[in-house]
C-alpha positions as CSV (number, residue, x, y, z in Angstrom):
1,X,2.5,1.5,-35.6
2,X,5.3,4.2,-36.1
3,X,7.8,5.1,-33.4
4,X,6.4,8.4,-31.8
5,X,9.6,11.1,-32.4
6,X,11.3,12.0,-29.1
7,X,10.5,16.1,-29.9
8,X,7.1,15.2,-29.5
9,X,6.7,13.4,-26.4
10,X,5.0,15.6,-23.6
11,X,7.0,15.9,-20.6
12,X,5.1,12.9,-18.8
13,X,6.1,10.6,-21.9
14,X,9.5,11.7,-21.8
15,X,9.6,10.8,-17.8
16,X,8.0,7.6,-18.3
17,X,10.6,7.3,-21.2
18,X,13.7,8.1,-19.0
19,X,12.0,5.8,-15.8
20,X,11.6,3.1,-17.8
21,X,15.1,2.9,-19.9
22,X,16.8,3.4,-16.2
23,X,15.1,-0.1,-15.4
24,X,15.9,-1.9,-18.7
25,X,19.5,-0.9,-17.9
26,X,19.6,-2.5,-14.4
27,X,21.4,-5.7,-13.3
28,X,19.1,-8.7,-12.6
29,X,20.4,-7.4,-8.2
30,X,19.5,-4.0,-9.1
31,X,16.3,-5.4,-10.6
32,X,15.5,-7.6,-7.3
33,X,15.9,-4.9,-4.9
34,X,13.8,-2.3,-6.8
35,X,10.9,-4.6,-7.0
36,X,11.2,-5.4,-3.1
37,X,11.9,-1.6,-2.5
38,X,8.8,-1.3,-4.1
39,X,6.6,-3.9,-2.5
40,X,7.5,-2.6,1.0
41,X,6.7,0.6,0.1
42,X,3.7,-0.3,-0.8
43,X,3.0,-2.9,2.1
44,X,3.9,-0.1,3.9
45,X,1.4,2.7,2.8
46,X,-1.2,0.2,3.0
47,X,-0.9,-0.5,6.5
48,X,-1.0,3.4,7.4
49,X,-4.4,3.4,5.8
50,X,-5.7,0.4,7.2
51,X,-7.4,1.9,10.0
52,X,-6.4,0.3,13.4
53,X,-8.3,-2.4,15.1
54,X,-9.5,-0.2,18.0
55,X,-10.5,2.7,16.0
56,X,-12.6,-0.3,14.1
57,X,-14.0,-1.5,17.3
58,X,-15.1,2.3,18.0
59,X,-16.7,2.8,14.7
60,X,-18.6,-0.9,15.1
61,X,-20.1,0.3,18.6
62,X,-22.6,2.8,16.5
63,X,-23.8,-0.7,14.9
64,X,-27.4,-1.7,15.6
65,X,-27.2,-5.0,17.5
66,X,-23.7,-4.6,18.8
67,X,-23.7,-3.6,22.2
68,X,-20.6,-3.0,24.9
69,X,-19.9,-6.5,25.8
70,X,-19.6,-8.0,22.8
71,X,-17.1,-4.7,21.9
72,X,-15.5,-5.7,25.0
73,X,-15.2,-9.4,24.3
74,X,-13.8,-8.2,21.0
75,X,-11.2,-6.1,22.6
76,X,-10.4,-8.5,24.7
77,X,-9.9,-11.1,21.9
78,X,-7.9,-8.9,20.2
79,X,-5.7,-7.8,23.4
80,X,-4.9,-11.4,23.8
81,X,-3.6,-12.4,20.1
82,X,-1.4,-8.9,20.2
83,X,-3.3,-6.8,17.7
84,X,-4.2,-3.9,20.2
């Protein structure tokens, strides 16, 4: 397959283009912290979307055959091991 001519690349391709020659051009330490940069970033957007255990515990209330003590020996539980 022929090279694709830099005058025709749309200006996504050419961003993708200039991303992706600034990594090829990084040291293997430049390299290592990009790719943790990265993952914590990502570690840390997930865990802002994870909703949080008591708002869980809310939401599971509405449940059919759930009723308030076993939310509250949930809570409980979960008081105890540090997640509320």
């Amino acid at each position: 397959m022929a090279k694709k001519r830099s005058c025709r690349r749309t200006k996504q391709e050419n961003d993708i283009h200039g991303q992706a020659v600034r990594i090829r051009k990084m040291t293997d330490e430049q390299l290592v912290a990009y790719i943790e940069g990265e993952r914590e970033k990502a570690y840390m957007e997930g865990m802002h979307s994870v909703p949080q255990i008591s708002e869980f515990l809310e939401q599971a209330a509405s449940l059919p055959g759930i009723g308030a003590e076993v939310i509250g020996r949930l809570m409980a539980f979960a008081g105890e091991g540090g997640s509320i």
